[in-house]
PDB file of N, CA, C and O in Angstrom, chain B, residues numbered from 101:
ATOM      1  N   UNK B 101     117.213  91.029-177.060  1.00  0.00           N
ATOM      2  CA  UNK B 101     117.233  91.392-178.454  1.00  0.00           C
ATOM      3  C   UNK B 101     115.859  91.896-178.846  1.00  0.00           C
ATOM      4  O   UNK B 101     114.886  91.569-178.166  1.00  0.00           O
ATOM      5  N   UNK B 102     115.737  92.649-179.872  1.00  0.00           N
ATOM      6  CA  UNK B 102     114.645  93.246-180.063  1.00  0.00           C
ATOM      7  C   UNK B 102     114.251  93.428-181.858  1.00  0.00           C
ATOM      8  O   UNK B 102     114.974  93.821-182.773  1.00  0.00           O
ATOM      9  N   UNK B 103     112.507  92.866-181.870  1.00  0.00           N
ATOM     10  CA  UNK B 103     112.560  92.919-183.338  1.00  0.00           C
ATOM     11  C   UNK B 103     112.305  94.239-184.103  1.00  0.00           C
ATOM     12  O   UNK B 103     112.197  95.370-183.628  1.00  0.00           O
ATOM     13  N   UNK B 104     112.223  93.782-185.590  1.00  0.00           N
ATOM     14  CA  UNK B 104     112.077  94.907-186.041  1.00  0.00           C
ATOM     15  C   UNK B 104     110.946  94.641-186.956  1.00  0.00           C
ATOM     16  O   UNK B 104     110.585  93.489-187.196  1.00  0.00           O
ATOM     17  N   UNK B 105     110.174  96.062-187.659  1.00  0.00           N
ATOM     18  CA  UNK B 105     109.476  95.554-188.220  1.00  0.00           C
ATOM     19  C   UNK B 105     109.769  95.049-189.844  1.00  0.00           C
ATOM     20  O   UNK B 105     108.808  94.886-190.595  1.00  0.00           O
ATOM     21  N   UNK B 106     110.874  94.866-190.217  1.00  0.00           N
ATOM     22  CA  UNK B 106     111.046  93.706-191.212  1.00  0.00           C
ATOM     23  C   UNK B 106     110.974  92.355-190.619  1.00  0.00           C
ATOM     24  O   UNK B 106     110.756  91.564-191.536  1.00  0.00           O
ATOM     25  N   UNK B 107     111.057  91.788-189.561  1.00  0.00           N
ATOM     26  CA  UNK B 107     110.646  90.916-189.169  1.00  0.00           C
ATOM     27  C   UNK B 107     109.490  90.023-189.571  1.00  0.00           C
ATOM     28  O   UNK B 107     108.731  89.707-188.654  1.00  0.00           O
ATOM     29  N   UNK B 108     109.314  89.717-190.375  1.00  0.00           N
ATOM     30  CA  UNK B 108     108.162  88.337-190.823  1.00  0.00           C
ATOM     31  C   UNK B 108     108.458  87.105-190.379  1.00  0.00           C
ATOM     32  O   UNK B 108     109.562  86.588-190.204  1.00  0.00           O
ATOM     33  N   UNK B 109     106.876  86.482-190.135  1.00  0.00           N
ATOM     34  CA  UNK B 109     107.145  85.149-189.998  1.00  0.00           C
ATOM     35  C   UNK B 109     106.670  84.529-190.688  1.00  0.00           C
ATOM     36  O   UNK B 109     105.486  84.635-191.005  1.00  0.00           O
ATOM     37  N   UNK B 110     108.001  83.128-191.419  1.00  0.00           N
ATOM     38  CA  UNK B 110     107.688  82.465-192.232  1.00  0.00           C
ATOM     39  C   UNK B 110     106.700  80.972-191.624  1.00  0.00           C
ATOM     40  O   UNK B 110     105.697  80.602-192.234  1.00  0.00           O
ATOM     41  N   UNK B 111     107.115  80.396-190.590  1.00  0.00           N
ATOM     42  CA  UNK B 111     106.762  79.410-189.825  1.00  0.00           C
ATOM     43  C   UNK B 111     106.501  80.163-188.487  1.00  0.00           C
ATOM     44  O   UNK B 111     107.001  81.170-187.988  1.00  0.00           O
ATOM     45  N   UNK B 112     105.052  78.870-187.905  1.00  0.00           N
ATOM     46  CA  UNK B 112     104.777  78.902-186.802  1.00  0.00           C
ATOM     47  C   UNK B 112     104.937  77.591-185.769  1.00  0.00           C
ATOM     48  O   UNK B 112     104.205  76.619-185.959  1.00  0.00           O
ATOM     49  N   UNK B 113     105.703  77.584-184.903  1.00  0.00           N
ATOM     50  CA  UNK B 113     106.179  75.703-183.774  1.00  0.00           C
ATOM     51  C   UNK B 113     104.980  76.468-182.835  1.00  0.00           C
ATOM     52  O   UNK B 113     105.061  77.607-182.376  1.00  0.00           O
ATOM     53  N   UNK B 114     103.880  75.547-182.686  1.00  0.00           N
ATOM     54  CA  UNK B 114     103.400  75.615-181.190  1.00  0.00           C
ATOM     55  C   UNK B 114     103.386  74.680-180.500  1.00  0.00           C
ATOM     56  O   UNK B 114     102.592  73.745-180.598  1.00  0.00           O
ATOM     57  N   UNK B 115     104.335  74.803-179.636  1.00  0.00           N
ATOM     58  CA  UNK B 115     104.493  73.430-178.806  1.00  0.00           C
ATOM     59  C   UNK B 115     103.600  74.279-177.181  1.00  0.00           C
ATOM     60  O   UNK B 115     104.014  74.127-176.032  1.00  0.00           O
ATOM     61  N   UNK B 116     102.462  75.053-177.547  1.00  0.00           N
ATOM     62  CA  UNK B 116     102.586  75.033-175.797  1.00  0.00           C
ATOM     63  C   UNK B 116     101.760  73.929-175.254  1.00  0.00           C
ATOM     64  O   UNK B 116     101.128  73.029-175.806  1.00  0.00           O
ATOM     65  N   UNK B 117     101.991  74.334-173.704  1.00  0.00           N
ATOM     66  CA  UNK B 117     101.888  72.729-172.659  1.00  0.00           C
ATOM     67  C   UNK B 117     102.569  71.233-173.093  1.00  0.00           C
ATOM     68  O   UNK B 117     102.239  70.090-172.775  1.00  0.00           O
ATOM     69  N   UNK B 118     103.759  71.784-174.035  1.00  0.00           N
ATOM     70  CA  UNK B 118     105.113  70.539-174.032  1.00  0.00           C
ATOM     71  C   UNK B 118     105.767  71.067-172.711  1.00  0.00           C
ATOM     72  O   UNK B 118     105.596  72.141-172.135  1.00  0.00           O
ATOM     73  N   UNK B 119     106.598  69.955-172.385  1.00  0.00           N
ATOM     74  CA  UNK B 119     108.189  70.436-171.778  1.00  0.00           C
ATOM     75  C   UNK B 119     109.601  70.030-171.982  1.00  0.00           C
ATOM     76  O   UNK B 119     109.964  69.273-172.882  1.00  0.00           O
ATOM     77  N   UNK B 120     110.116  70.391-171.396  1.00  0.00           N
ATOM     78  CA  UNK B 120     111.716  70.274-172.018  1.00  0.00           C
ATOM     79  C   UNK B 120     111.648  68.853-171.961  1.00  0.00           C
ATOM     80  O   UNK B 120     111.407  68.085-171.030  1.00  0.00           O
ATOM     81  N   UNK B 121     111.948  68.653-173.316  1.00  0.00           N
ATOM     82  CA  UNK B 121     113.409  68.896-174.373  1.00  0.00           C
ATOM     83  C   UNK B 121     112.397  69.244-175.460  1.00  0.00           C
ATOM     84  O   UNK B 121     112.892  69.771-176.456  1.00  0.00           O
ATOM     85  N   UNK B 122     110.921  69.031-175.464  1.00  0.00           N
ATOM     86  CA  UNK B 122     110.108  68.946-176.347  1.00  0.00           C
ATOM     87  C   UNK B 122     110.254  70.441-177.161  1.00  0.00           C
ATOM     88  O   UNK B 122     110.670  70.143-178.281  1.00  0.00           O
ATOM     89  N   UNK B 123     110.145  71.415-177.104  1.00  0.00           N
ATOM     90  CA  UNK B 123     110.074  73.097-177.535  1.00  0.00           C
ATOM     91  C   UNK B 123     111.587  73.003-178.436  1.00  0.00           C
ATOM     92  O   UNK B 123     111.594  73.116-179.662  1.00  0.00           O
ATOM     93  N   UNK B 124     112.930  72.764-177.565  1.00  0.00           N
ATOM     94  CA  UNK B 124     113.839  72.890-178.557  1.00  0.00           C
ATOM     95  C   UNK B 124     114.179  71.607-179.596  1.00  0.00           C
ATOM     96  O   UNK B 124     115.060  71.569-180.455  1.00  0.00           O
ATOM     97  N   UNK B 125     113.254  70.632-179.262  1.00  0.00           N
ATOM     98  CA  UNK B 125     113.455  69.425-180.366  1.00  0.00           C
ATOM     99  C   UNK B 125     112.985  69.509-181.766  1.00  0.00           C
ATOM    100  O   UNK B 125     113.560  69.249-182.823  1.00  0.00           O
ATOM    101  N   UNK B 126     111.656  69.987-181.474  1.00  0.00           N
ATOM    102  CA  UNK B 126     110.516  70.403-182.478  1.00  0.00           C
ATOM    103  C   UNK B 126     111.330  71.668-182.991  1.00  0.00           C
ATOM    104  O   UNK B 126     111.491  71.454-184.192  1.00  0.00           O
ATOM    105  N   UNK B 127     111.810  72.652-182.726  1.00  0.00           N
ATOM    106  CA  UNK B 127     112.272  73.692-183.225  1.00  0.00           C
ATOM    107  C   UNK B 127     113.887  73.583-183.997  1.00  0.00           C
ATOM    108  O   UNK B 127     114.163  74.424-184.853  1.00  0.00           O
ATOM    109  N   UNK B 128     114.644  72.780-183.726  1.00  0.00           N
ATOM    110  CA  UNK B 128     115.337  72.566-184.286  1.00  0.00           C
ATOM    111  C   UNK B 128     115.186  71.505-185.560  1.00  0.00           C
ATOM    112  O   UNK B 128     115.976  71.474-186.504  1.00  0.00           O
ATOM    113  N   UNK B 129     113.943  70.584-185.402  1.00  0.00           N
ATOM    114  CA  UNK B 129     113.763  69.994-186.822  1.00  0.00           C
ATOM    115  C   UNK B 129     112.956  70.970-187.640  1.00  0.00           C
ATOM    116  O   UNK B 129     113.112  70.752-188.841  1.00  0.00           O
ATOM    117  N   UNK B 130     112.163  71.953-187.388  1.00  0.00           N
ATOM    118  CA  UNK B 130     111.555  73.222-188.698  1.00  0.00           C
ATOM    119  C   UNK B 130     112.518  74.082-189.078  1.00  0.00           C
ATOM    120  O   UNK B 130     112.568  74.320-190.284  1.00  0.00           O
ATOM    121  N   UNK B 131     113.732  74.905-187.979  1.00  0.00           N
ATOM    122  CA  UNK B 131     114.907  75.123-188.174  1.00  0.00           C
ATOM    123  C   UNK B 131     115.389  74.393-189.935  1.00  0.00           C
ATOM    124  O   UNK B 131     115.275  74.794-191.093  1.00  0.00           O
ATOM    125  N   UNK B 132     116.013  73.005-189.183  1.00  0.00           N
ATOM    126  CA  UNK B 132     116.604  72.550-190.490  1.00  0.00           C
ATOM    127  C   UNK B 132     115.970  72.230-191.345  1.00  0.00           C
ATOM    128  O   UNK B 132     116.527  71.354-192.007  1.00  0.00           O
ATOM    129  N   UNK B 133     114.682  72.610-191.827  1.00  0.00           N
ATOM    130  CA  UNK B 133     114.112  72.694-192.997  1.00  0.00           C
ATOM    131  C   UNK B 133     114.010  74.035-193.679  1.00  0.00           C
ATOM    132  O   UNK B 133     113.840  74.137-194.893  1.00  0.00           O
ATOM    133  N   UNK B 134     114.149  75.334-192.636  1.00  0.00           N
ATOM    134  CA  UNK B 134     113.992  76.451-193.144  1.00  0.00           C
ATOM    135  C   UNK B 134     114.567  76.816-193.823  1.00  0.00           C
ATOM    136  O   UNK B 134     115.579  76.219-193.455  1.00  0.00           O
ATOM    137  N   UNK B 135     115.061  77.672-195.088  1.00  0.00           N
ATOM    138  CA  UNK B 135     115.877  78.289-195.795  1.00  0.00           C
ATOM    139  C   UNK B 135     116.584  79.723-195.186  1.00  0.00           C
ATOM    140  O   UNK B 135     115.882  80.428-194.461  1.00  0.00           O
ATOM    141  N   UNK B 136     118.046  80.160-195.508  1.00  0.00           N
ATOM    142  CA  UNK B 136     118.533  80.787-194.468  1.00  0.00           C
ATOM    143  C   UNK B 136     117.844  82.383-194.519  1.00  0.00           C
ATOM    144  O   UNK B 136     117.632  82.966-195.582  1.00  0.00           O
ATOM    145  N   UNK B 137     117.544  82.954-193.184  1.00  0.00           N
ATOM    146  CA  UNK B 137     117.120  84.343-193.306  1.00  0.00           C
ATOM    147  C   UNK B 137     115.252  84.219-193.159  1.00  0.00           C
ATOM    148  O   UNK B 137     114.579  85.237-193.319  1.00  0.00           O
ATOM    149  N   UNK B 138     114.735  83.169-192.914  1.00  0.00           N
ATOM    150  CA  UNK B 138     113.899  82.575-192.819  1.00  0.00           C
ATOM    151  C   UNK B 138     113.152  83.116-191.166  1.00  0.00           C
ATOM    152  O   UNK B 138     114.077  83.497-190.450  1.00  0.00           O
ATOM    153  N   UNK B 139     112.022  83.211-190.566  1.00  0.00           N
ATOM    154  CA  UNK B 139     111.762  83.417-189.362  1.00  0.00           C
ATOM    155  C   UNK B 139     111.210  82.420-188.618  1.00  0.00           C
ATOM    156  O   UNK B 139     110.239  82.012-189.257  1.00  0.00           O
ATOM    157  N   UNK B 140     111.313  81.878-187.702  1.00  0.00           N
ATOM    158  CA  UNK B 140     110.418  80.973-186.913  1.00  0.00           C
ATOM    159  C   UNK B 140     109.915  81.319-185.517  1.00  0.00           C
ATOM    160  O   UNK B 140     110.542  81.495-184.473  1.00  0.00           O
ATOM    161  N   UNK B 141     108.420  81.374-185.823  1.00  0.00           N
ATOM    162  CA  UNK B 141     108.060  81.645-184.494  1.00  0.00           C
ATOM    163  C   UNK B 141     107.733  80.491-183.694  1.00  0.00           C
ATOM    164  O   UNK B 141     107.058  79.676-184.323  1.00  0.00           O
ATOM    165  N   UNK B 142     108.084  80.054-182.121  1.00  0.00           N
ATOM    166  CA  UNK B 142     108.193  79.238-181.193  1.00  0.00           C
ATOM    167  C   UNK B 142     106.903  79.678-180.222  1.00  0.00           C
ATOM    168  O   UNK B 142     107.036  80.499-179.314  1.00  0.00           O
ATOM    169  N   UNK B 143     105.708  79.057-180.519  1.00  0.00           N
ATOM    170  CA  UNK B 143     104.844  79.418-178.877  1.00  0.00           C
ATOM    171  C   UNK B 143     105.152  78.284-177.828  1.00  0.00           C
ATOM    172  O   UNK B 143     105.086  77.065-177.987  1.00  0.00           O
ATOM    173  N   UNK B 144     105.484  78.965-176.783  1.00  0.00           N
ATOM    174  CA  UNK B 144     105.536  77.869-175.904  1.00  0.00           C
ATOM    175  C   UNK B 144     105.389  78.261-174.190  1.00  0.00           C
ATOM    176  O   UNK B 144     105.735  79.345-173.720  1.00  0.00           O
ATOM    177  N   UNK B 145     104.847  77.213-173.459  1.00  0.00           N
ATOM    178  CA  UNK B 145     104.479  77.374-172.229  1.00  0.00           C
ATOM    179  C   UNK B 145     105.538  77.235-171.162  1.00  0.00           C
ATOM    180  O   UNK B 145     105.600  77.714-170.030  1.00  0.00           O
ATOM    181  N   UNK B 146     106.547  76.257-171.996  1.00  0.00           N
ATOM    182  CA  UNK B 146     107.543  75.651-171.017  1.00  0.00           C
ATOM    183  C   UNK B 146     108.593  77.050-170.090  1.00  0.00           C
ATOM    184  O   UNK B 146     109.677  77.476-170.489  1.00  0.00           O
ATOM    185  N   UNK B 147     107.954  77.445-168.996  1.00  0.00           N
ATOM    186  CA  UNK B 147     109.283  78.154-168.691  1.00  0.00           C
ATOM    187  C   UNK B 147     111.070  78.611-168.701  1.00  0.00           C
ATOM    188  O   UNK B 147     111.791  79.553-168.373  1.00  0.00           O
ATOM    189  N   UNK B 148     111.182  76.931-169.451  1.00  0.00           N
ATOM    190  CA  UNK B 148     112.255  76.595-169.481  1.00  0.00           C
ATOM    191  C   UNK B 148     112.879  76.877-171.055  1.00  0.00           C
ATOM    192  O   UNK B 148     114.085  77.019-171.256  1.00  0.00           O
ATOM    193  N   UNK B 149     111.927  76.927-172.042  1.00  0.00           N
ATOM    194  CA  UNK B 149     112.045  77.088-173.197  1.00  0.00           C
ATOM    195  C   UNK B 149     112.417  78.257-173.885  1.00  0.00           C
ATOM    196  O   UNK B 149     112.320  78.328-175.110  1.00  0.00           O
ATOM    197  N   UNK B 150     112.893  79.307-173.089  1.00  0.00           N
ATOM    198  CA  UNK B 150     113.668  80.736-173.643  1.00  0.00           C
ATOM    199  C   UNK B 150     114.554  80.151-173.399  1.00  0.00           C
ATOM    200  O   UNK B 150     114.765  79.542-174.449  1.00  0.00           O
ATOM    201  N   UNK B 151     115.473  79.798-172.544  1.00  0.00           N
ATOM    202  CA  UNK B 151     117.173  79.294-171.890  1.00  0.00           C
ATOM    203  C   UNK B 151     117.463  78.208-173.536  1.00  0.00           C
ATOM    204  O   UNK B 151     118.319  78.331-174.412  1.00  0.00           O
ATOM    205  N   UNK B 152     116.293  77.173-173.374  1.00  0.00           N
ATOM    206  CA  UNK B 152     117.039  76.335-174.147  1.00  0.00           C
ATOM    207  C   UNK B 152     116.825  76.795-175.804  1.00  0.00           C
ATOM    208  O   UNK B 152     117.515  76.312-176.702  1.00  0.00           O
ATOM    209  N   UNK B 153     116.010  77.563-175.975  1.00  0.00           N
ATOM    210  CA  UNK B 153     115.875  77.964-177.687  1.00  0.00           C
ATOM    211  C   UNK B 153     117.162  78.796-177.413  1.00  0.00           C
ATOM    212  O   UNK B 153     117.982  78.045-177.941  1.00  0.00           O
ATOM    213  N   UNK B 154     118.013  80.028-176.857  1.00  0.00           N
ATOM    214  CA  UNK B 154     118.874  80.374-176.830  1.00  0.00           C
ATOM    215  C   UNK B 154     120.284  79.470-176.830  1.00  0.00           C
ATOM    216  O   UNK B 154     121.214  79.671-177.611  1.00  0.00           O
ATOM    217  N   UNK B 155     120.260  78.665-176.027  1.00  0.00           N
ATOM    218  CA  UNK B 155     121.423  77.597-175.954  1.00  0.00           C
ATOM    219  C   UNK B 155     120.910  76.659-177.944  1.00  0.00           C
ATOM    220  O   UNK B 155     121.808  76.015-178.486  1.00  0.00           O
ATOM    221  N   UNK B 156     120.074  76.728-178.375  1.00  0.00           N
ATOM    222  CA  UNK B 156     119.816  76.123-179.439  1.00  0.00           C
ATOM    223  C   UNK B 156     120.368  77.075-180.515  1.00  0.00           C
ATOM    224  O   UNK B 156     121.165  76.610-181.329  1.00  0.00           O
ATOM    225  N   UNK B 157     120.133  77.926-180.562  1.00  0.00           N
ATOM    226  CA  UNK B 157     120.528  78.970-181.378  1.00  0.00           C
ATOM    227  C   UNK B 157     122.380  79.019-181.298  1.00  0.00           C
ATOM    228  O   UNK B 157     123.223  78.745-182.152  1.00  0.00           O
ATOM    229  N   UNK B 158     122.465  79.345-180.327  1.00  0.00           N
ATOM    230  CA  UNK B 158     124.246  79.732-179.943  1.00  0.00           C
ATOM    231  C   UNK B 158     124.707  78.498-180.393  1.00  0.00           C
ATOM    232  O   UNK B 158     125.275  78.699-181.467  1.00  0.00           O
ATOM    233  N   UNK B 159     124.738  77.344-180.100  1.00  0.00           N
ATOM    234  CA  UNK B 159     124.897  76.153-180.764  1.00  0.00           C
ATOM    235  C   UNK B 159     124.776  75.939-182.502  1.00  0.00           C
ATOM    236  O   UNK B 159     125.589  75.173-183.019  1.00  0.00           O
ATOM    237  N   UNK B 160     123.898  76.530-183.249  1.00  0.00           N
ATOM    238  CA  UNK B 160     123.537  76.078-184.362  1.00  0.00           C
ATOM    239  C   UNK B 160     123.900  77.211-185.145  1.00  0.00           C
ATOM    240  O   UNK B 160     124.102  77.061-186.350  1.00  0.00           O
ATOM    241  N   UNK B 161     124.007  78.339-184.600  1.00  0.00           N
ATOM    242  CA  UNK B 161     124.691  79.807-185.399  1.00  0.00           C
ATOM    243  C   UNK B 161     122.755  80.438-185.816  1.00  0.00           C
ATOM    244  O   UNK B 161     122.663  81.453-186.506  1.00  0.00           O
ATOM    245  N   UNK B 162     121.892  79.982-185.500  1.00  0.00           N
ATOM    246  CA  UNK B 162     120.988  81.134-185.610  1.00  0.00           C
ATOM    247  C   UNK B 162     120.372  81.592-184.587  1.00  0.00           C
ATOM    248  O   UNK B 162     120.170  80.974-183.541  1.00  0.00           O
ATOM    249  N   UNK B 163     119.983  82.906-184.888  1.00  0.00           N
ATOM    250  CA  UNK B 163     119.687  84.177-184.098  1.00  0.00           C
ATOM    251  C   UNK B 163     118.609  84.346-183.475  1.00  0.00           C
ATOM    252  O   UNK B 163     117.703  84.811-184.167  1.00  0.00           O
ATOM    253  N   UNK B 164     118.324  84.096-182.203  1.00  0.00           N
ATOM    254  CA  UNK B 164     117.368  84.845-181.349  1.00  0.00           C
ATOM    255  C   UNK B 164     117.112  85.691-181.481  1.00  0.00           C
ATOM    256  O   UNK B 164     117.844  86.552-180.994  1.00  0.00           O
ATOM    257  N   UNK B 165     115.836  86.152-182.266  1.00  0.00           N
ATOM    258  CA  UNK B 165     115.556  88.285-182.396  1.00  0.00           C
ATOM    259  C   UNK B 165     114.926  88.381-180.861  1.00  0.00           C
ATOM    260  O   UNK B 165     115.383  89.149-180.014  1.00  0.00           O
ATOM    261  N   UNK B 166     114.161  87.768-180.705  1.00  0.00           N
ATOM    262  CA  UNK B 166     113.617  88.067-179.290  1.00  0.00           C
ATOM    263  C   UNK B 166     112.191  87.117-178.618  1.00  0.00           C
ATOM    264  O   UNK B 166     111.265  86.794-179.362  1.00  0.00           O
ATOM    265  N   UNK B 167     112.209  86.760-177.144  1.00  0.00           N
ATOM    266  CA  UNK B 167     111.168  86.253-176.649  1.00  0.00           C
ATOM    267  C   UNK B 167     110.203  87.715-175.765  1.00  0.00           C
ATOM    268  O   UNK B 167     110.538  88.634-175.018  1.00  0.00           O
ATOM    269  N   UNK B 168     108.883  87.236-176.387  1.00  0.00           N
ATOM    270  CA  UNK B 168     107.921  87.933-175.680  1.00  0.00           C
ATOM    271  C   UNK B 168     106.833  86.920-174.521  1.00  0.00           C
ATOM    272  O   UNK B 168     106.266  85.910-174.939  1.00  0.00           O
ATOM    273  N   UNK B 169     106.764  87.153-173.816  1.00  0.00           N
ATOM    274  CA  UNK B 169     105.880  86.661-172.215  1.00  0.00           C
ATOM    275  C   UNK B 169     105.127  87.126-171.806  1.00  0.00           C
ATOM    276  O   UNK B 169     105.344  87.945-170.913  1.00  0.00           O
ATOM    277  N   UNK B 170     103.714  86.826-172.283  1.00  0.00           N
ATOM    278  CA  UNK B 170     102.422  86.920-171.657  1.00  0.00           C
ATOM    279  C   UNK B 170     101.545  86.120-171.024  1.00  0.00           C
ATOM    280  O   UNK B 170     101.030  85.182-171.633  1.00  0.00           O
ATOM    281  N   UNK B 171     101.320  86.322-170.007  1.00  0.00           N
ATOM    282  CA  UNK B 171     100.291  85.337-169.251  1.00  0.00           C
ATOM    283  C   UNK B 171     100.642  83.953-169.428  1.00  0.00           C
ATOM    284  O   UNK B 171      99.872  83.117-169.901  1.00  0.00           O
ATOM    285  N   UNK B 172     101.896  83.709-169.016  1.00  0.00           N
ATOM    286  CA  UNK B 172     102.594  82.375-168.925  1.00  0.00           C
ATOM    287  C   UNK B 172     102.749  81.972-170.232  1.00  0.00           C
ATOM    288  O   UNK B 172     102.657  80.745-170.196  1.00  0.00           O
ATOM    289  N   UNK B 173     102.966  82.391-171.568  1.00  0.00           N
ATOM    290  CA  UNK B 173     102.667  81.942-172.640  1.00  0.00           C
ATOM    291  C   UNK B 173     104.215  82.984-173.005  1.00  0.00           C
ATOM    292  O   UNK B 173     104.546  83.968-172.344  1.00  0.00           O
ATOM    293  N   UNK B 174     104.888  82.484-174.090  1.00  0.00           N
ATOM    294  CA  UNK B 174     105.964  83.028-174.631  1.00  0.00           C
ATOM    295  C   UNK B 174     106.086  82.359-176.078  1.00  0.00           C
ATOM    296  O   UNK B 174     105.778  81.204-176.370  1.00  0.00           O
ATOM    297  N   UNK B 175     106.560  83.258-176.841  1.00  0.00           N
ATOM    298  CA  UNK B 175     106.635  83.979-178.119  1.00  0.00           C
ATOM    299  C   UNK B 175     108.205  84.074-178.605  1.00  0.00           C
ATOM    300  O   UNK B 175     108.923  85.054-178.410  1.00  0.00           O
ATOM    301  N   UNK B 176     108.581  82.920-179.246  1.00  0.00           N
ATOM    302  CA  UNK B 176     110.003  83.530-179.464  1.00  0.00           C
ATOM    303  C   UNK B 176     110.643  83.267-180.891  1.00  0.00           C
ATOM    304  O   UNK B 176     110.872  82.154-181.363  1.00  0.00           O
ATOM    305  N   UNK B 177     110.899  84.531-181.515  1.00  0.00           N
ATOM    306  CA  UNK B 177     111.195  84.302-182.858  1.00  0.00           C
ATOM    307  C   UNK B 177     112.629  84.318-183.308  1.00  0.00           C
ATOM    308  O   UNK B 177     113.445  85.167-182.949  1.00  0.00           O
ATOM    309  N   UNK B 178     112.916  83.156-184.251  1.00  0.00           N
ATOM    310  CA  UNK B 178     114.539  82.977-184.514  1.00  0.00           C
ATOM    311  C   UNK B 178     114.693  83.213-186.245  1.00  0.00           C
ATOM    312  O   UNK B 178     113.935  82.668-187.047  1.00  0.00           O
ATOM    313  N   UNK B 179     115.606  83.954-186.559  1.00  0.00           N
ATOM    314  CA  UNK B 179     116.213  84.030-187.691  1.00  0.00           C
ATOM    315  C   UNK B 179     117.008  82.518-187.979  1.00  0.00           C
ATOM    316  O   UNK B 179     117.861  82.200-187.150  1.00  0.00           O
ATOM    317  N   UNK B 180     116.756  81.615-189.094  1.00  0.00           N
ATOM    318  CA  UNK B 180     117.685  80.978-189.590  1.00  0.00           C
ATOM    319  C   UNK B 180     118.909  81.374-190.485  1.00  0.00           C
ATOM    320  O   UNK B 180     119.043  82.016-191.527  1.00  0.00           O
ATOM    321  N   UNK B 181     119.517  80.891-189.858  1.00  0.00           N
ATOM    322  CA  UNK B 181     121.312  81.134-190.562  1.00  0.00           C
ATOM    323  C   UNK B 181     121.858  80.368-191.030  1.00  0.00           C
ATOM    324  O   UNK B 181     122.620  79.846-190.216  1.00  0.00           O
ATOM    325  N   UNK B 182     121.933  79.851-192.200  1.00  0.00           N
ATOM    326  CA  UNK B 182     122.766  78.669-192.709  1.00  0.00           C
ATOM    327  C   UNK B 182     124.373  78.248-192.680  1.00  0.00           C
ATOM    328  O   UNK B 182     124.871  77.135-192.847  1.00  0.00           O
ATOM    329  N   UNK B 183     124.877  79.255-192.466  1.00  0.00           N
ATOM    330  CA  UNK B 183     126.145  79.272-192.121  1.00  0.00           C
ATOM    331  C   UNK B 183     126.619  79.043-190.754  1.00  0.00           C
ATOM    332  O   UNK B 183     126.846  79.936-189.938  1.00  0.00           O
ATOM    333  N   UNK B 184     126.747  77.824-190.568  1.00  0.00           N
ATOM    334  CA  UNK B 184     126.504  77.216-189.004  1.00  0.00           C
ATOM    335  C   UNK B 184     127.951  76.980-188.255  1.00  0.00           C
ATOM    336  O   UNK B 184     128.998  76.586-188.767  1.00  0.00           O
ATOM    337  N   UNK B 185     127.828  77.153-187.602  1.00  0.00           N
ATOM    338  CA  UNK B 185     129.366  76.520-186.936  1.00  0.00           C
ATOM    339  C   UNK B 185     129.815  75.148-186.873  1.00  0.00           C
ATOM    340  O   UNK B 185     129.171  74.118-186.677  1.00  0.00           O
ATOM    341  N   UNK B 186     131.426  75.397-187.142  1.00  0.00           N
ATOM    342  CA  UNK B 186     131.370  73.890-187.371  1.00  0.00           C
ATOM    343  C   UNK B 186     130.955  72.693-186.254  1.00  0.00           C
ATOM    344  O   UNK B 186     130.981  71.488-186.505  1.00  0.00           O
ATOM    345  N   UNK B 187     130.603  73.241-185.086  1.00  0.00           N
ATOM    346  CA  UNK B 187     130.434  71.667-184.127  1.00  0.00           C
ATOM    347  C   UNK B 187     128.953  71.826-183.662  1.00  0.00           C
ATOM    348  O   UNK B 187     128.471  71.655-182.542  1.00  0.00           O
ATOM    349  N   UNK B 188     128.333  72.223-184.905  1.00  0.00           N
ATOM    350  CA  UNK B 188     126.415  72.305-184.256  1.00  0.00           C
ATOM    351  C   UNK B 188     125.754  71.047-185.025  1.00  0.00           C
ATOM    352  O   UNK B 188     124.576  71.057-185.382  1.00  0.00           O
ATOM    353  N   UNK B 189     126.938  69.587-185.321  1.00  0.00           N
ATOM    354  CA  UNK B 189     125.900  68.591-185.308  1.00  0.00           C
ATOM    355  C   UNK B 189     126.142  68.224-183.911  1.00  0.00           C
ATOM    356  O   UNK B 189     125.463  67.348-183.376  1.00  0.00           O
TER     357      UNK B 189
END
């Protein structure tokens, strides 16, 4: 997925040098504080932490615009969506 430049970010999660479960734990509690249409950017080191912010998202009904990866370091910003599906408690 790819952003655009309306893209703002409202929040910043830096969890880097956490690891899993830590990146999508922390991101799903600023998530449910965000208001919908909202941006959150995710820094994180965990290799593992694009797979699971995606599986977090598909689960909760908000949107992955896109992860960026530099020098072991990744960048990944999610649209909040309030209109969630029904089985994302």
């Amino acid at each position: 997925m790819t952003s655009t430049d309306s893209d703002s970010i409202d929040r910043t999660l830096d969890v880097r040098g956490q690891d899993c479960p830590i990146p999508a734990l922390e991101a799903r509690r600023y998530l449910d504080e965000m208001k919908s249409g909202e941006v959150l950017e995710v820094l994180s080191t965990d290799p593992l932490a694009e797979m699971d912010l995606q599986i977090l998202c598909d689960r909760l009904g908000h949107e992955l615009i896109e992860t960026r990866i530099q020098g072991g370091e990744q960048s990944t910003l999610i649209r909040v969506n309030r209109s969630r599906p029904a089985d994302a408690d």
